[in-house]
C-alpha positions in Angstrom: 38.4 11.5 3.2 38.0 7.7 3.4 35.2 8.3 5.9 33.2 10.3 3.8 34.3 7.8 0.9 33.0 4.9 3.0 29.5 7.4 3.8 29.3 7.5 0.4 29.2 4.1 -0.7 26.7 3.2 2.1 24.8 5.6 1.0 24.7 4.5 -2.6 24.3 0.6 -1.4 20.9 1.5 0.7 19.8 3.6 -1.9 20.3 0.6 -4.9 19.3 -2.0 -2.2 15.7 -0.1 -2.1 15.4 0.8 -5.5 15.5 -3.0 -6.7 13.0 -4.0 -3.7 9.7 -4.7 -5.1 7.1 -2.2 -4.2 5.2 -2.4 -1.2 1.7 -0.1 -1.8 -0.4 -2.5 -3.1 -3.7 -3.0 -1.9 -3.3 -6.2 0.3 -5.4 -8.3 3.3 -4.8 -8.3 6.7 -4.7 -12.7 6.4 -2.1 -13.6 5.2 -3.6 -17.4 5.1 -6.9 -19.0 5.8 -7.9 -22.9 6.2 -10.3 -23.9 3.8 -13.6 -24.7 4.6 -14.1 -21.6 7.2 -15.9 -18.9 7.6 -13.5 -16.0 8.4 -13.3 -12.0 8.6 -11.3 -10.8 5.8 -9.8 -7.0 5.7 -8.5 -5.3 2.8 -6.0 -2.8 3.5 -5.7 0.0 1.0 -2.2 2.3 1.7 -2.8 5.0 -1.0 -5.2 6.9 -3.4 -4.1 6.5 -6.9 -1.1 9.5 -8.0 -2.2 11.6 -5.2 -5.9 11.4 -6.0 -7.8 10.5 -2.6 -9.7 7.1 -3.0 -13.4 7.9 -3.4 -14.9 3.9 -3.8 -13.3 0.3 -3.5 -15.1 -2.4 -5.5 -14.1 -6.4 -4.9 -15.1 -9.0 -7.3 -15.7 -12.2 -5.5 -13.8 -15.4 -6.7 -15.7 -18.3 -6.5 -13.9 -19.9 -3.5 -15.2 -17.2 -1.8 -19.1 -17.8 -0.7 -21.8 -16.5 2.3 -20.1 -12.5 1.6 -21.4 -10.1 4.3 -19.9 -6.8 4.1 -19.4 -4.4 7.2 -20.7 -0.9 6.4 -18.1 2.0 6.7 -19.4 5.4 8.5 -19.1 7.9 5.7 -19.2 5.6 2.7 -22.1 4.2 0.8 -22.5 0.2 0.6 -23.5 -1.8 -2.9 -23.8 -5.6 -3.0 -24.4 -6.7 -6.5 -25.8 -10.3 -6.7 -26.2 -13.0 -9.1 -28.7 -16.0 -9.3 -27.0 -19.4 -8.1 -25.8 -22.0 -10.1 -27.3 -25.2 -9.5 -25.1 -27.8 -9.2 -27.4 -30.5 -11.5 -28.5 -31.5 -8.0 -31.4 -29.5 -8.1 -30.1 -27.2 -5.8 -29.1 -23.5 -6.1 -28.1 -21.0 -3.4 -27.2 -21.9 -0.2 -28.2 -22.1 3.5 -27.5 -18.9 5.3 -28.0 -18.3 8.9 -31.6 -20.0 8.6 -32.7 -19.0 5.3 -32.5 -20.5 2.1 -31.0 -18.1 -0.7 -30.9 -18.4 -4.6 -28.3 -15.5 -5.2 -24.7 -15.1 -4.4 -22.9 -11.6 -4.3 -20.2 -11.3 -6.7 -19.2 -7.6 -5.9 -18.6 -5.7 -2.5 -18.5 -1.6 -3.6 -17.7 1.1 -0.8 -18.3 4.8 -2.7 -19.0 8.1 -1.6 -16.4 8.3 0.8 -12.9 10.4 0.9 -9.6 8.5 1.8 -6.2 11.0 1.4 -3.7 10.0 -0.4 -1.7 10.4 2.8 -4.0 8.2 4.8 -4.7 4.2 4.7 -8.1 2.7 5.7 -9.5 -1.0 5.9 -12.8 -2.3 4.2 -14.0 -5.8 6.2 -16.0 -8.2 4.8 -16.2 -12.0 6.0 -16.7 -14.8 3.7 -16.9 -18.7 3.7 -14.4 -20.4 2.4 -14.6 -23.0 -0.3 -14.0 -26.3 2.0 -13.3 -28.3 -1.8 -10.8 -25.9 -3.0 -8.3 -26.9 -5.1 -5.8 -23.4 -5.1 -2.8 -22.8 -3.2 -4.2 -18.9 -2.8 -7.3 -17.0 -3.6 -6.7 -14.1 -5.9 -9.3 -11.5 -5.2 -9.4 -8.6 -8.1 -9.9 -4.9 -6.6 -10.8 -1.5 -8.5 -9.8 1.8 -6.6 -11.5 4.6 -8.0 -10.0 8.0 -7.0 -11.0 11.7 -7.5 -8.6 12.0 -10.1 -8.1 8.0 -11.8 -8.6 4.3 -11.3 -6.1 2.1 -9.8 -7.2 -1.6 -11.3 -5.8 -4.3 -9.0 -6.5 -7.4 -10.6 -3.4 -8.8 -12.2 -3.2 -12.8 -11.2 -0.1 -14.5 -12.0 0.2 -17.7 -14.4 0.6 -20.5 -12.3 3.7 -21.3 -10.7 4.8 -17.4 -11.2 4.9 -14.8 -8.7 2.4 -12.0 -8.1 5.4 -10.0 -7.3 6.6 -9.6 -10.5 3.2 -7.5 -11.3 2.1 -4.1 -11.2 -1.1 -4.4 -10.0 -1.8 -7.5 -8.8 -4.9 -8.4 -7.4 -4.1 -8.9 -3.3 -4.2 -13.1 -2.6 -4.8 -14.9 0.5 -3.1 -18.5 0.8 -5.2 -21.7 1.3 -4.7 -24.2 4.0 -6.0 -27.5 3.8 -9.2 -28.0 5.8 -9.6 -30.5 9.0 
């Protein structure tokens, strides 16, 4: 009997240990960190459709830090880039150089649509993006929409500063800064 007691309890100690664990199917990145001032390849993992609802479009919103976007296409899903006109700096100068050319917009939103990720499957949408090389964050928050056949999962809590995104239900998936060279 004082095996099965001792079962018992183990049982119900895993059981409350994973219950009071925070959960784990948010939307996230691959990077867990980048160094300011790069250019780098960013990929968003998404775990889950929304209540059993396959996902059916991911939209980003670009933070500011977050400049140069070039998304990669996904086979089977259709690609929007929304863009805004640059603000100048009061230099006289708006845009920025890209790869040779001169350009006066900026994206601000990255939107995969048309596709069908299960509830029971996880996919990545890639993008790369520059860095701000001036940044002044400890992490870039990055909001996320999930639109499903059947509901919307909005991901775009961002904690108050010096608070934890992990005491949110939706946050918006972060990527820490590191100081530039």
């Amino acid at each position: 009997m004082k095996i099965l007691n001792y079962g018992l309890r183990a049982t119900l100690a895993v059981a409350a240990f994973a219950v009071s664990l925070p959960a784990h199917a948010h939307i996230t990145f691959e990077n867990k960190e980048v160094k300011a001032g790069t250019t780098v390849k960013l990929v968003l993992r998404v775990p889950h459709g929304c209540a059993d609802s396959p996902t059916t479009a991911v939209r980003i919103a670009l933070p500011e830090e977050l400049t140069e976007a070039k998304p990669q296409p996904k086979p089977g899903w259709k690609l929007d880039i929304t863009r805004v006109e640059a603000q100048g700096d009061g230099s006289g100068e708006t845009g920025h150089d890209a790869h040779g050319g001169h350009d006066d917009t900026v994206i601000k939103q990255i939107a995969w649509s048309g596709g069908k990720l299960e509830d029971a499957h996880y996919d990545e949408f890639v993008f790369r993006a520059k860095v701000a090389e001036d940044i002044a964050v400890a992490a870039i928050f990055v909001p996320i929409v999930q639109e499903c056949e059947s509901g919307v999962q909005r991901w775009i809590e961002i904690p108050p500063a010096g608070a934890s995104s992990d005491d949110l239900k939706f946050p918006a998936p972060s990527i820490k800064i590191r100081a530039g060279s």
